[in-house]
C-alpha positions in Angstrom: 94.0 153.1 150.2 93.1 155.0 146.7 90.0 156.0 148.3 90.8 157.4 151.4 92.9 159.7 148.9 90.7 160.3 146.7 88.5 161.7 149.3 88.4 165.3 148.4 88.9 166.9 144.8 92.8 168.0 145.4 94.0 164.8 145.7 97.7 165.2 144.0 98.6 168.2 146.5 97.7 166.2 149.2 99.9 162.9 147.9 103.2 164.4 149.7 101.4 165.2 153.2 100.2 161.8 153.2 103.7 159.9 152.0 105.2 162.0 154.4 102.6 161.2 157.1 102.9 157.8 156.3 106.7 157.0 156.8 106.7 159.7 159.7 104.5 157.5 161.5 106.3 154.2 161.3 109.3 155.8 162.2 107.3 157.3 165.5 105.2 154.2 165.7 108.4 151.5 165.9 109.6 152.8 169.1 106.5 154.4 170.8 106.0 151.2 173.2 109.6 150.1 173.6 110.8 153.5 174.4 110.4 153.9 178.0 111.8 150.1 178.7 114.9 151.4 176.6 115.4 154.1 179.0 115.8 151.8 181.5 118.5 150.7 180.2 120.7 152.9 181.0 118.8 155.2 183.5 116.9 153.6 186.8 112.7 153.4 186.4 112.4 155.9 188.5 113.8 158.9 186.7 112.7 157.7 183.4 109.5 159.7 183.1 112.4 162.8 183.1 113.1 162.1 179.9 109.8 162.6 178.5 109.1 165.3 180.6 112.6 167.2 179.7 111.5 166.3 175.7 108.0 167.7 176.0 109.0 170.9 177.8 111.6 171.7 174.5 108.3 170.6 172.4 106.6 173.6 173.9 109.2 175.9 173.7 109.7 175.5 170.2 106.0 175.4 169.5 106.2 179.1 171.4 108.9 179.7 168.8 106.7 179.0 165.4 105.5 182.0 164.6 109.1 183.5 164.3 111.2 180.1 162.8 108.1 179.6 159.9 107.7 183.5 159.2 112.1 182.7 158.3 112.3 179.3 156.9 108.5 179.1 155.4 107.4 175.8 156.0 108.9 173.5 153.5 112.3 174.0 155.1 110.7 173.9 158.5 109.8 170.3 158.0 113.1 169.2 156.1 115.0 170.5 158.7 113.0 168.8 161.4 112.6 165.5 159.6 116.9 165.8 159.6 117.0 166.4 163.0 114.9 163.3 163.6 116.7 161.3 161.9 119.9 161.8 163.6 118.3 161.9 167.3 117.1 158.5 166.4 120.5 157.4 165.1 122.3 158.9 168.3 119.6 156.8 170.7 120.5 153.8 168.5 124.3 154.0 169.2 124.1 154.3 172.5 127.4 155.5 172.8 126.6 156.6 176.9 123.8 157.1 178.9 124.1 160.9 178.9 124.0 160.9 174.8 121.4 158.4 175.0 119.3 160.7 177.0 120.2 164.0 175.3 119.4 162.7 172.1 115.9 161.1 173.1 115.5 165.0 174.8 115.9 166.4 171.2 113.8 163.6 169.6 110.8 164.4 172.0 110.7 168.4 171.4 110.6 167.9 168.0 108.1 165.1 167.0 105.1 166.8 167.9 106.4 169.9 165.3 107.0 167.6 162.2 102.8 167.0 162.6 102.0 170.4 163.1 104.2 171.5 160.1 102.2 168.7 158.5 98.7 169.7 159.8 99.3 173.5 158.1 100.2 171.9 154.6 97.0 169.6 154.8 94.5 172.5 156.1 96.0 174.5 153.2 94.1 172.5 150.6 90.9 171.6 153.1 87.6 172.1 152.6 85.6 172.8 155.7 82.6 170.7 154.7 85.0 168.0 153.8 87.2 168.4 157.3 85.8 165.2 158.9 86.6 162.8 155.8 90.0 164.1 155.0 90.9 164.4 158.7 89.4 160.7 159.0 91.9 159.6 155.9 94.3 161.3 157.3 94.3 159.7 160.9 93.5 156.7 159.0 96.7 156.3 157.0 98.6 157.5 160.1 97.3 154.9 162.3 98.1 152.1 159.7 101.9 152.9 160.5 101.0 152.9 164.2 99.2 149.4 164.2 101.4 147.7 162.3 104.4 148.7 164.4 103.6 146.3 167.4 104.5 143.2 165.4 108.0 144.8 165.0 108.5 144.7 168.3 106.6 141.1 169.0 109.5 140.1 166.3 112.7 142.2 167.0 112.5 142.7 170.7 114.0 140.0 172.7 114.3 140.6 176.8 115.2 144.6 176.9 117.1 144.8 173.4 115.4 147.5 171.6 118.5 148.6 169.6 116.9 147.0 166.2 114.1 148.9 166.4 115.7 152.0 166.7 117.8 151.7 163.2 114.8 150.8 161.4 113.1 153.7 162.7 115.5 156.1 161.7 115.7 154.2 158.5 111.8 154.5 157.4 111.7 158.4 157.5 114.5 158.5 154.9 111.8 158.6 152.1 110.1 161.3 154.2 112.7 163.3 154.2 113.7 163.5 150.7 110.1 164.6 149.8 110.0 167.1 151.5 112.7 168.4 150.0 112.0 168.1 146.4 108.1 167.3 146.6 106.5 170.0 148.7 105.9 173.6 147.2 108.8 176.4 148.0 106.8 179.2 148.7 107.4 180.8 152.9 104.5 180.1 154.8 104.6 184.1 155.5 103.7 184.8 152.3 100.6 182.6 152.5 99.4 183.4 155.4 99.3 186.3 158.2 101.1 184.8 160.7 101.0 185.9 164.6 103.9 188.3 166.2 102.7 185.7 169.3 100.7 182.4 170.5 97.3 184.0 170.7 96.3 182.6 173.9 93.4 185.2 175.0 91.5 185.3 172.0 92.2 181.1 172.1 90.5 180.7 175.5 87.7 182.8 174.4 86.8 181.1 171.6 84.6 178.4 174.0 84.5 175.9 171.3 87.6 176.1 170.4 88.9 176.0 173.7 87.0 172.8 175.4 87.6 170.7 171.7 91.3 171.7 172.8 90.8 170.4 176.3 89.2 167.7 175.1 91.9 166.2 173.0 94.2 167.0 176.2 92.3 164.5 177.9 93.1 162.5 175.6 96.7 163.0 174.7 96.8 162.0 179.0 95.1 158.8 178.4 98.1 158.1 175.8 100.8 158.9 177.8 99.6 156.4 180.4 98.5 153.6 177.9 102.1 154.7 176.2 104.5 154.9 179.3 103.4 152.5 182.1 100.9 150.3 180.1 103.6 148.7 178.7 105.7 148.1 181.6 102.9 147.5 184.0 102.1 144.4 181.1 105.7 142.9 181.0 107.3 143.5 185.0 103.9 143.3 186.6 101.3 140.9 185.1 104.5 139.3 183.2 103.6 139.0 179.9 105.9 138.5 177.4 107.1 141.4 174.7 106.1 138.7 172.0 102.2 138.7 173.6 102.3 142.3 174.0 103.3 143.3 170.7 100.5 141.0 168.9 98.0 142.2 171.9 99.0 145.9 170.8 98.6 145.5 167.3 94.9 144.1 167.6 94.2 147.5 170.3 95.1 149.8 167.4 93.3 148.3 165.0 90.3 150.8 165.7 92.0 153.0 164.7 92.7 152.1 161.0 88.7 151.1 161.1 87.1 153.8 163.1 89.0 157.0 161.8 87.5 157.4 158.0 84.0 156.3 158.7 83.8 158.4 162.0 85.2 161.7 159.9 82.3 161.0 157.6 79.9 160.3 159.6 80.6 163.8 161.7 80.7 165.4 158.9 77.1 163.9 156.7 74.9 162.7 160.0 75.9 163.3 163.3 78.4 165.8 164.1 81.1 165.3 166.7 79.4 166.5 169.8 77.6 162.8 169.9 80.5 160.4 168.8 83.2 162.2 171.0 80.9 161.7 174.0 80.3 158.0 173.6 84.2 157.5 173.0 84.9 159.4 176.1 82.6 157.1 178.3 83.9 153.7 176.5 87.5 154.7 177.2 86.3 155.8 180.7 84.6 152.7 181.2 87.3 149.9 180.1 90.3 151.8 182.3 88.0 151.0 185.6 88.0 147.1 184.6 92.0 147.2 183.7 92.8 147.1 187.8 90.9 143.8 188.0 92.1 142.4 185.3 94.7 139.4 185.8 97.1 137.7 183.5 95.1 136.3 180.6 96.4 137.6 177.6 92.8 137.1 176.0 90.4 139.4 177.9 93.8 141.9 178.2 93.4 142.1 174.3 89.7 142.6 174.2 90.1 145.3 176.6 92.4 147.3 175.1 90.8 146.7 172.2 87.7 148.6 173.3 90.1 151.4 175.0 90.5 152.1 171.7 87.5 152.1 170.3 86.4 155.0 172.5 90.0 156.8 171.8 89.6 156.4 167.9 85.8 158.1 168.2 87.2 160.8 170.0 90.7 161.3 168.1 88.4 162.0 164.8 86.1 164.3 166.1 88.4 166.5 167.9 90.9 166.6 165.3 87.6 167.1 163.0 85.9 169.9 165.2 88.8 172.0 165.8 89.8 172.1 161.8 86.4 172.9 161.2 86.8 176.4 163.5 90.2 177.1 161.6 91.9 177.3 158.8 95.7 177.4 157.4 95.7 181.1 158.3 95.2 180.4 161.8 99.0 178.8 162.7 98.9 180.3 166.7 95.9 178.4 167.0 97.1 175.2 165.5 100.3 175.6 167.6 98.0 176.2 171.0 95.8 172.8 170.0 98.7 170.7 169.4 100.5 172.0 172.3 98.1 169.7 174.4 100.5 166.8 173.8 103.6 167.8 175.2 101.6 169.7 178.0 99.6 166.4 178.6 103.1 164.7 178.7 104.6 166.7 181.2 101.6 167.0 183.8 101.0 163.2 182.6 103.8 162.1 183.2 104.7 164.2 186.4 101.5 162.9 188.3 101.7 159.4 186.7 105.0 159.2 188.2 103.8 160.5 191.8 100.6 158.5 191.9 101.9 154.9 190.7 105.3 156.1 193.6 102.9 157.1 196.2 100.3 154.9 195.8 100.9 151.7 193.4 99.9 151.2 189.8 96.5 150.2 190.4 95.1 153.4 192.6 96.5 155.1 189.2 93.8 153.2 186.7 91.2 155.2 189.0 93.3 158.7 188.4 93.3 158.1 184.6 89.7 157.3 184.6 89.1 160.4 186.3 90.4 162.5 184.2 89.0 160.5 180.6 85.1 161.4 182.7 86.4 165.2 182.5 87.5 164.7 178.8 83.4 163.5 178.4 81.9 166.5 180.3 84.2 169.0 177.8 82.4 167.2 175.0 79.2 167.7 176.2 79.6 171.8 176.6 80.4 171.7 172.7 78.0 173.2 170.0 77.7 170.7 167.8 78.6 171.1 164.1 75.5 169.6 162.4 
């Protein structure tokens, strides 16, 4: 781990983004795949996508709201005040005192996830070097994704039938750390008086910038393929092909493992030999690839495994070098168009989700493997309209 830290010369400014990255991503990594079969709980399958949908659309308005709430707080506060509000949503889910507080407080939870990584993303590109984008970004997404792999075994060893309570306690408990440094760890200046910060979103000069705009429809693509592999995989795994949550969660934490393998060595390699243009495209067309064989797939937990395990693959290659060519067209100045680019998950969650929902109703769950793979062919032609960086 020293390393990937030691990656780029600022390496004690940068310890507090990654702690904080760290324990923010076990604590959104422990409940990621249980979260929707929790919901059902207390709410039937049907309406269950709501929820994520209702959470995504308070994401975005809050992301329209950045520019004013960071120009007041400065970012520092930003982030302790949305790491406190995390903590208590999760709390509130874990008591499950009534279905309506149950969904109200996973409704808060999802419109403010997406904002404590965006509040992150400005700290980190404050003390990027461009030529360096790919590495640290790679570290970054590295250290991130070691939270996120390891989090399936929880639920391999915690969740027994549908009781996901567990889970939800120790997720609350693990950002404790993160939350008291960033109150005493990160610097106190307002982001304001670091940077110019927009009176609004810039969306025209955003779409205009062509690069900057297909990288950003890119990484749409696939924030979609997520909400499917996120949402339904899971229950399409356990109700359909009937495995069991003890198979699933070892058979997760091998599919992320690219992830922790892929990221660094891909943000390097973008940045020293190939560029992104090249290794997004190939992920593209392995992710494309492996979600028109899951239809035909039946219940062997083996080949399941190995095919998720190359989904990912092709996700890891392409979550580096978007998250690698977009830094490399900004920098910490440019908080509107951080805000537009991370605005592709909740987006992606609500259309996602919306015509997940409608497909798998309408026509079954396996007509929608065909949709998804659809739309990961469009993420590859966006990649292939990019200028490349080297």
């Amino acid at each position: 781990m020293k390393v990937l830290f030691l990656s780029h010369r600022k390496t004690l400014p940068s310890l507090p983004i990654y702690f904080v990255n760290l324990f923010f991503s076990m604590h959104y990594a422990a409940t990621i795949y249980v979260a929707s079969s929790y919901l059902e709980n207390f709410f039937s399958t049907s309406i269950v996508s709501m929820f994520f949908i209702l959470g995504a659309i308070g994401n975005i308005i809050l992301f329209l709201l950045c520019p004013y709430i960071l120009k007041r707080l400065g970012n520092r506060k930003f982030l302790f005040y949305l790491l406190a509000l995390e903590i208590i949503a999760t709390v509130g889910i874990a008591l499950g005192l009534s279905a309506l507080s149950v969904g109200l407080f996973f409704i808060l939870r999802g419109s403010i996830l997406m904002l404590i990584y965006y509040s992150l993303d400005i700290f980190l590109e404050e003390i990027s070097d461009d030529k360096k984008t790919g590495g640290i970004r790679g570290s970054y997404l590295t250290v991130t994704n070691i939270a996120i792999a390891s989090a399936p075994l929880l639920v391999a060893a915690l969740a027994l039938g549908n009781e996901f309570t567990k889970l939800f306690w120790i997720s609350a408990l693990v950002l404790v750390p993160a939350l008291f440094v960033a109150m005493f760890s990160f610097h106190n200046k307002p982001v304001h008086k670091r940077h110019t910060l927009p009176h609004s979103l810039p969306f025209k000069s955003f779409w205009r910038s062509s690069n900057v705009r297909r990288v950003s429809l890119a990484s749409w693509v696939l924030e979609m393929f997520f909400v499917f592999m996120v949402i339904y995989m899971p229950i399409y795994l356990h109700e359909i092909i009937g495995f069991e949550w003890s198979q699933i969660g070892v058979a997760f934490t091998i599919m992320l493992l690219p992830f922790v393998i892929f990221d660094w060595p891909i943000g390097k390699l973008a940045d020293n030999l190939f560029g992104e243009k090249e290794i997004m495209s190939i992920g593209f067309f392995i992710m494309g690839l492996t979600v028109l064989l899951m239809p035909f797939l039946e219940n062997n937990i083996f080949i399941w495994t190995i095919i998720l395990f190359m989904s990912r693959v092709g996700a890891s290659f392409v979550e580096t070098t978007t998250e690698s060519y977009f830094f490399k067209h900004v920098d910490s100045r440019d908080t509107g168009f951080i805000s537009l680019y991370r605005l592709t998950r909740p987006l992606a969650i609500i259309i996602g989700a919306g015509l997940y929902a409608t497909s798998i109703n309408v026509l079954g769950m396996l007509p929608s493997f065909f949709l998804v793979a659809s739309i990961v062919f469009l993420g590859l032609r966006q990649s292939l309209y990019l200028k490349d960086t080297l």
